[in-house]
C-alpha positions in Angstrom: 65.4 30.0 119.6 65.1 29.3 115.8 67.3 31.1 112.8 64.2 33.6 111.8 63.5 35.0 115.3 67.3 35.3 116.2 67.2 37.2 112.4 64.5 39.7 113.1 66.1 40.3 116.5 68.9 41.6 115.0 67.0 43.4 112.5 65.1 45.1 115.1 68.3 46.5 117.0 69.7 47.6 113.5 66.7 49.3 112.8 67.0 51.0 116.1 70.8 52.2 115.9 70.0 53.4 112.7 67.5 55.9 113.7 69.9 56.3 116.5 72.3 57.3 114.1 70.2 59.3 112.3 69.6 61.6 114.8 73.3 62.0 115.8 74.2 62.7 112.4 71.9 65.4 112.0 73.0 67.3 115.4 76.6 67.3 114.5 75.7 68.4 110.9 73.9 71.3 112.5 76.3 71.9 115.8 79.2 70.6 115.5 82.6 70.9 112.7 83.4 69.2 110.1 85.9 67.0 111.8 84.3 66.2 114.6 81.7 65.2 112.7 84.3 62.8 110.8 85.8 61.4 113.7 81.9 60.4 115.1 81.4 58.9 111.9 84.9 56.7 112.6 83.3 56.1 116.3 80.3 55.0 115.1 81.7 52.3 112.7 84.2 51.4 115.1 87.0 52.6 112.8 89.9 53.6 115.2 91.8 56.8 114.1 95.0 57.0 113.0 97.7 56.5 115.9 100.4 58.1 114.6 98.4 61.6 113.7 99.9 64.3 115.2 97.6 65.8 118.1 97.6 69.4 118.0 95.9 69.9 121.0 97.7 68.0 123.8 97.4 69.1 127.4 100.2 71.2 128.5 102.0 69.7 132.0 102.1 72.3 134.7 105.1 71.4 136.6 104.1 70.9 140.1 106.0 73.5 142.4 106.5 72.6 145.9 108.6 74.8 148.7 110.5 77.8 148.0 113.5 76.2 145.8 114.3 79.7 144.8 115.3 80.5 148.1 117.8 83.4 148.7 117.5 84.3 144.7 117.3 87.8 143.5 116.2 88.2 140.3 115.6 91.0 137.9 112.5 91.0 135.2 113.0 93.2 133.0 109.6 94.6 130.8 110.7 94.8 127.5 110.1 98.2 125.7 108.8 101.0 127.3 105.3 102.8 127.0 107.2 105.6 124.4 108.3 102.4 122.2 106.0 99.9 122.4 107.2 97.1 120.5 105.3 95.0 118.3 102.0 95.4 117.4 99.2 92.3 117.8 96.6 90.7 115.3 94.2 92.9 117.3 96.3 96.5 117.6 97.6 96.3 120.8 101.3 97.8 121.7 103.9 94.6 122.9 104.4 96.6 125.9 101.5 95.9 127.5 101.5 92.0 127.3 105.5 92.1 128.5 104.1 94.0 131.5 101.0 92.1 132.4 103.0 88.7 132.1 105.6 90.2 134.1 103.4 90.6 137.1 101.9 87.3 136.7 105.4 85.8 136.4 106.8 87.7 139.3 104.1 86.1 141.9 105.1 82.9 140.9 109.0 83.6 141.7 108.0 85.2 145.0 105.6 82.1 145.8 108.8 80.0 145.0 110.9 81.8 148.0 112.7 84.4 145.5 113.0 88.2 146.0 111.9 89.9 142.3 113.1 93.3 141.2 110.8 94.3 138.1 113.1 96.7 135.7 111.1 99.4 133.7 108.3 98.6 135.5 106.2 101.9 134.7 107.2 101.5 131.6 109.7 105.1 131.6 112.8 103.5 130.8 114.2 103.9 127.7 117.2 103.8 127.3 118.2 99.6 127.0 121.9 100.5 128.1 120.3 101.2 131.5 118.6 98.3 132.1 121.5 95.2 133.2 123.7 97.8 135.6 120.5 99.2 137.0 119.6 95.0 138.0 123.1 95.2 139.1 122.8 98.1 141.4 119.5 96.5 142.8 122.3 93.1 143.8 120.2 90.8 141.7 121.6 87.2 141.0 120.6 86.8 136.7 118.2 88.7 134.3 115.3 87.4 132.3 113.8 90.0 129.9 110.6 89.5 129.3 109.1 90.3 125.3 106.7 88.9 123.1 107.4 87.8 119.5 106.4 88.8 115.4 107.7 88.3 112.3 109.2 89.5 109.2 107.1 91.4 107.2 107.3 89.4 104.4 104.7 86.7 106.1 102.6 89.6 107.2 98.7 89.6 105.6 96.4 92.1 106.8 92.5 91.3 108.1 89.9 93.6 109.4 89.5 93.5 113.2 86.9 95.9 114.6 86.5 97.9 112.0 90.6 98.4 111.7 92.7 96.7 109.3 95.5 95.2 110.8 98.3 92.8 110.4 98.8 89.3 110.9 100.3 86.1 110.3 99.1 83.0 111.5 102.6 81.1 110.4 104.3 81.3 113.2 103.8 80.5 116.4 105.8 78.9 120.0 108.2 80.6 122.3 112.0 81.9 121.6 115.3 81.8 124.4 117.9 84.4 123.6 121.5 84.2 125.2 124.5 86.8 123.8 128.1 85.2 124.4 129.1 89.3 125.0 127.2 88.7 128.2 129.7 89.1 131.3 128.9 85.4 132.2 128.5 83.8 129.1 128.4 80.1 130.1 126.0 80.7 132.7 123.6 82.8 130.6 123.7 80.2 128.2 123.1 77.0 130.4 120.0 79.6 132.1 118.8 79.7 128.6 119.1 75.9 127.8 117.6 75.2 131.2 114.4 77.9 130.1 114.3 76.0 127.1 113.9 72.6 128.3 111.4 73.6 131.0 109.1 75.1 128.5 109.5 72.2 126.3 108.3 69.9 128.5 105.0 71.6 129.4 104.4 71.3 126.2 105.0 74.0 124.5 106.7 74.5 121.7 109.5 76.3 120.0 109.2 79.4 116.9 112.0 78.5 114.5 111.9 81.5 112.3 114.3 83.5 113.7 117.1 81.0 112.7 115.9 81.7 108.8 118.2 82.9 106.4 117.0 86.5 105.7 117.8 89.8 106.6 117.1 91.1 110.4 117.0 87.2 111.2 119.3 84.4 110.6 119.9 84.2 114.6 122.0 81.2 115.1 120.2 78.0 117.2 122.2 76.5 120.3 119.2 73.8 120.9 116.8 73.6 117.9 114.7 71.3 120.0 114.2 73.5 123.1 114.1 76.7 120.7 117.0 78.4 122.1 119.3 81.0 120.6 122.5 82.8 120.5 121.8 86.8 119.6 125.4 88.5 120.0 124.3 92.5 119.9 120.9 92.1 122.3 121.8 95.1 124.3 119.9 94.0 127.4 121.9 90.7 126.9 125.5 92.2 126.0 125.2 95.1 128.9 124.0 92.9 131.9 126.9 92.2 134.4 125.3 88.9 135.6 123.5 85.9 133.9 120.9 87.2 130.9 118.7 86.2 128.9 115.4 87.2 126.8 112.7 85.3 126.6 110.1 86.0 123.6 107.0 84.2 125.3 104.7 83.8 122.3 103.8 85.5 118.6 101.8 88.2 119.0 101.0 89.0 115.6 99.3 84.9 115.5 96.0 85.3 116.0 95.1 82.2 118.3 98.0 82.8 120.2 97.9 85.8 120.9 94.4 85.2 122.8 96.5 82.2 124.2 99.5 84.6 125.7 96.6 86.8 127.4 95.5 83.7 129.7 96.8 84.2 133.0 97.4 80.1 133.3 99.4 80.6 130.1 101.3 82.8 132.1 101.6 81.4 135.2 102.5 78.0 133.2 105.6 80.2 131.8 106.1 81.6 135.3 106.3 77.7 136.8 108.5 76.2 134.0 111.1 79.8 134.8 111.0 78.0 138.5 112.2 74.6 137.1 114.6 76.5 135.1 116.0 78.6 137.6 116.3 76.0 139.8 118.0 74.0 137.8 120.7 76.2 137.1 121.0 77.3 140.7 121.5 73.2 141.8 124.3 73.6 138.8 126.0 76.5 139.8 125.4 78.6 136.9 123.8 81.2 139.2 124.8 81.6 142.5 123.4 83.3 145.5 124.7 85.4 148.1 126.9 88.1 148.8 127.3 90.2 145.3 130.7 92.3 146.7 133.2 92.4 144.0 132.5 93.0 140.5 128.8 93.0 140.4 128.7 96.2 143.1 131.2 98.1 142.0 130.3 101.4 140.3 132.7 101.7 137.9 130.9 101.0 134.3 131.8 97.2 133.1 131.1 99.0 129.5 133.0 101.8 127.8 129.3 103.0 126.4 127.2 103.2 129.4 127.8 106.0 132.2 125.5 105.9 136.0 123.4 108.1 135.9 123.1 111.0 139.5 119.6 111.7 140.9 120.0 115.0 139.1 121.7 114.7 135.5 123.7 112.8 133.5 126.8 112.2 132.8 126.0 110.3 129.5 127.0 112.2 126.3 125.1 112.1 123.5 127.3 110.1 121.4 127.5 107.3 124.1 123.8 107.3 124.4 122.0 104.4 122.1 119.8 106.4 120.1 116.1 106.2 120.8 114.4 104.9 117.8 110.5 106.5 116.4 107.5 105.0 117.7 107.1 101.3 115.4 104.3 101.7 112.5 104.1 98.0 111.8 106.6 95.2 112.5 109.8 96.1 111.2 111.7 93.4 109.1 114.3 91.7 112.1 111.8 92.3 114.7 114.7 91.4 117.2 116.9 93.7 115.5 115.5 96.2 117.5 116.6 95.3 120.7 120.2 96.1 119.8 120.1 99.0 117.5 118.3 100.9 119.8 
């Protein structure tokens, strides 16, 4: 084959994936972003990308959940905040409440599925008094306490945007899920090796921690026991402090983000969080940080573990109103300390 055919060969196929080219340019100009158009422009010239860019949007790893492991476990989920007090408020206006109950449920089938018995606390949303809450999981002989809430931030980092028709806030800053342990917990170690063992579990889905809550400002400033599996020591969480068996609170994504807020709504978001709380739980029952079983002693007896909270009768109450934690207004916005909340109530 001589030099000139071999050279109009190869101008023929040049000539070919040019106007191949052409074509795909223009489509991605009209259809697609401006990055992916980029990264087909790298393709194109064979131009690898850069291996050491950080990929935002890596799979998450459902953990795989076999058997009941959770066997002969009672725990009780506790809905944060109550349908008088509803929280946070989202990008889009709606009350916290309503996404700690709806993940709640979702979580709560995947415990059962994993052999455990499930008490929901506040699950119509009436309770509100957060002194209640741990002896009324005691009373109901459940094993540890996950609270279950969902996260904002200071105002400070708060803009506003207009979403259907209302203006609202917002703040796309911050974003990832929180664990929250209190050393004033009756079992301290315990609650905080549950928390460590939440941590990790998320972690290795793939999701990842919200750091702001260890910033040095007023209402946060929260101390950080693992900064890598987002986990945190909050002395004065009533729900924490008042519950006579393993606690913790789990904050499982910020609301007030706008993409993750949609994210949180996903039911495989939640049943993600529901099969990492198996791992966890798991975990910390192979460790003997929570035990099973029999819950005589302490645990049932009825005299109050804490000089501020009273059982309630069927009929009235033996709580004074001094010893009663004062029930705070209706939230307008998201009060600076969002967590704050939780224990000055």
């Amino acid at each position: 084959m001589s030099c000139c055919s071999l050279s109009n060969e190869a101008l023929k196929n040049l000539n070919g994936k040019m106007n191949f080219f052409s074509d795909l340019l223009q489509f991605a100009i009209n259809r697609l972003s401006k990055v992916t158009v980029i990264l087909l422009l790298l393709g194109a010239f064979g131009i690898p990308g850069n291996a050491n860019a950080q990929n935002t949007s890596s799979p998450y790893q459902v953990p795989e959940i076999s058997g009941t492991p959770l066997q002969e476990l009672k725990i009780a989920l506790d809905v944060g905040h109550s349908l008088a007090s509803v929280g946070a408020t989202s990008a889009t206006g709606r009350g916290e409440y309503e996404y700690n109950a709806e993940t709640t449920r979702t979580i709560a089938g995947i415990l059962k599925a994993a052999g455990a018995e499930v008490v929901i606390i506040n699950a119509d949303g009436m309770m509100k008094n957060l002194y209640e809450r741990g002896p009324t999981a005691r009373q109901s002989g459940a094993d540890c306490f996950i609270s279950i809430h969902h996260d904002s931030v200071n105002n400070k980092y708060l803009d506003t945007w207009t979403y259907q028709g209302r203006e609202l806030s917002f703040s796309d800053r911050f974003r990832g899920y929180s664990v929250f342990a209190s050393t004033k917990n009756m079992a301290p170690k315990s609650s905080r090796t549950l928390a460590l063992n939440v941590g990790k579990a998320l972690y290795e889905t793939g999701m990842r921690p919200t750091l702001h809550h260890n910033e040095p400002i007023q209402g946060e400033n929260r101390p950080l026991i693992d900064k890598r599996y987002g986990v945190y020591e909050f002395t004065d969480l009533v729900v924490l402090k008042t519950s006579p068996m393993p606690a913790i609170l789990l904050e499982c994504g910020v609301i007030v983000h706008r993409e993750e807020e949609q994210l949180v709504r996903k039911k495989e978001y939640q049943e993600m969080i529901g099969k990492a709380l198996v791992v966890a739980l798991s975990e910390s029952m192979k460790s003997g940080a929570i035990s099973t079983g029999d819950k005589k002693g302490i645990f049932s007896k009825q005299k109050p573990l804490f000089p501020f909270f009273r059982p309630k009768s069927d009929s009235t109450s033996t709580t004074s109103t001094s010893e009663q934690s004062p029930e705070k207004p209706e939230e307008k916005k998201n009060e600076p300390g969002v967590l704050n909340r939780l224990f000055k109530d």
